[in-house]
C-alpha positions as CSV (number, residue, x, y, z in Angstrom):
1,X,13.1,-153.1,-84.0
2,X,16.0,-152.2,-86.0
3,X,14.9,-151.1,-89.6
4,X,18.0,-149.4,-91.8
5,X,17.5,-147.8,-94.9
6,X,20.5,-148.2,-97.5
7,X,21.0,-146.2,-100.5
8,X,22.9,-147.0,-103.3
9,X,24.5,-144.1,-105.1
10,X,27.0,-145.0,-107.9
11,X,28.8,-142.1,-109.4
12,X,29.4,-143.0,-112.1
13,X,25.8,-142.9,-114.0
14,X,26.0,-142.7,-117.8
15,X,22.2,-141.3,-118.5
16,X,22.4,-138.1,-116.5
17,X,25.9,-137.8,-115.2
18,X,26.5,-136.4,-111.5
19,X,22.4,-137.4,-111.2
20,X,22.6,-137.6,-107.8
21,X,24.1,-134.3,-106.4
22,X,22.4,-132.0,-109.3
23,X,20.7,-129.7,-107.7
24,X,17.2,-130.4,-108.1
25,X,14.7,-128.1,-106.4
26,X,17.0,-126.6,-104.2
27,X,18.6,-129.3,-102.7
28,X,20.8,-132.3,-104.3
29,X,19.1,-135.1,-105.3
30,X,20.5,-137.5,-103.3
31,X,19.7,-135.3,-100.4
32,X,15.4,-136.1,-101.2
33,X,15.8,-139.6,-100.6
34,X,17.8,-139.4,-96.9
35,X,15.6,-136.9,-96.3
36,X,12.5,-138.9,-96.6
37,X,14.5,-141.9,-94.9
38,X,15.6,-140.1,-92.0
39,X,11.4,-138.2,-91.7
40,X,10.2,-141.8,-91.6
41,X,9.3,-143.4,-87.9
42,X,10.1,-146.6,-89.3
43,X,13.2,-146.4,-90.3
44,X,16.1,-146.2,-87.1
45,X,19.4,-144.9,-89.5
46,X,20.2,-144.3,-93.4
47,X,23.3,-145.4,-94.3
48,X,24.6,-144.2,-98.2
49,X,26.8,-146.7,-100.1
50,X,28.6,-145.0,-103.0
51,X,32.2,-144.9,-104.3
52,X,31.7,-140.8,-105.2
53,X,33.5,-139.1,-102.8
54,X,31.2,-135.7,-103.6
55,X,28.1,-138.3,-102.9
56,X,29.4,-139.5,-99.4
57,X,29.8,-135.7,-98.7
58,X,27.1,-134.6,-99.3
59,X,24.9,-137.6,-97.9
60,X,27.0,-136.9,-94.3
61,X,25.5,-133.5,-94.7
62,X,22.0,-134.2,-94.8
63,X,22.2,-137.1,-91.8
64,X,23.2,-140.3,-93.3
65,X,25.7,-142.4,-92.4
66,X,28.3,-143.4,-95.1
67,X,29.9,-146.3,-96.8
68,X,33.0,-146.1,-99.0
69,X,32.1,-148.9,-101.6
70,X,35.1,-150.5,-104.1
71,X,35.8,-149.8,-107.3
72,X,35.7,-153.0,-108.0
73,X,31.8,-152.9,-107.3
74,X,31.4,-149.9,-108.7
75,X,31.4,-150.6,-112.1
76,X,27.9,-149.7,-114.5
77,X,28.7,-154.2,-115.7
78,X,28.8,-155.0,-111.8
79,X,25.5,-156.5,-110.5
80,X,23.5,-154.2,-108.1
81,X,23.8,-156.9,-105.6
82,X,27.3,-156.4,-104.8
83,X,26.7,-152.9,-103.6
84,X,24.1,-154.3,-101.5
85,X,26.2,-157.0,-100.5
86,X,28.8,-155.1,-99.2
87,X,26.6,-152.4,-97.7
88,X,25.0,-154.8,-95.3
89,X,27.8,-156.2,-94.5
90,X,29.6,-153.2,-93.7
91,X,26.4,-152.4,-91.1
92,X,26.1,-155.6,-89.5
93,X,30.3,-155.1,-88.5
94,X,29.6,-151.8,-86.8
């Protein structure tokens, strides 16, 4: 069986800006969460949606594939479920 994680990573985040490649223990924060994914035996390949290009960089770094998402999708009014929309419909295409 085929089980993919996806991880949404917007860059824009208004709470704690650049949240997700802070350094946070060492690593970037993003980098916890493909870690865990990619440590699983359940899951076959981590794929990171974000429109940040310093995200996607560092989420190729640390094993995951990437995902350019739109602007258009990547706004803090735009419903989650666009990013998700897109995401698994950029996997199922490759």
């Amino acid at each position: 069986m085929n089980i993919v994680a996806i991880i949404i990573a917007r860059g824009g985040s208004k709470g704690i800006p650049k949240k997700n490649i802070i350094d946070f223990c060492g690593k970037p924060l993003i980098a916890w969460t493909i870690t865990q994914c990619l440590n699983s035996k359940k899951i076959t390949s981590v794929w990171v949606s974000s429109d940040s290009e310093d995200i996607l960089k560092i989420s190729r770094k640390y094993g995951a594939n990437i995902i350019k998402s739109p602007a258009s999708i990547s706004g803090d009014i735009e419903p989650s479920e666009s990013a998700w929309l897109h995401a698994v419909n950029y996997i199922e295409k490759q």
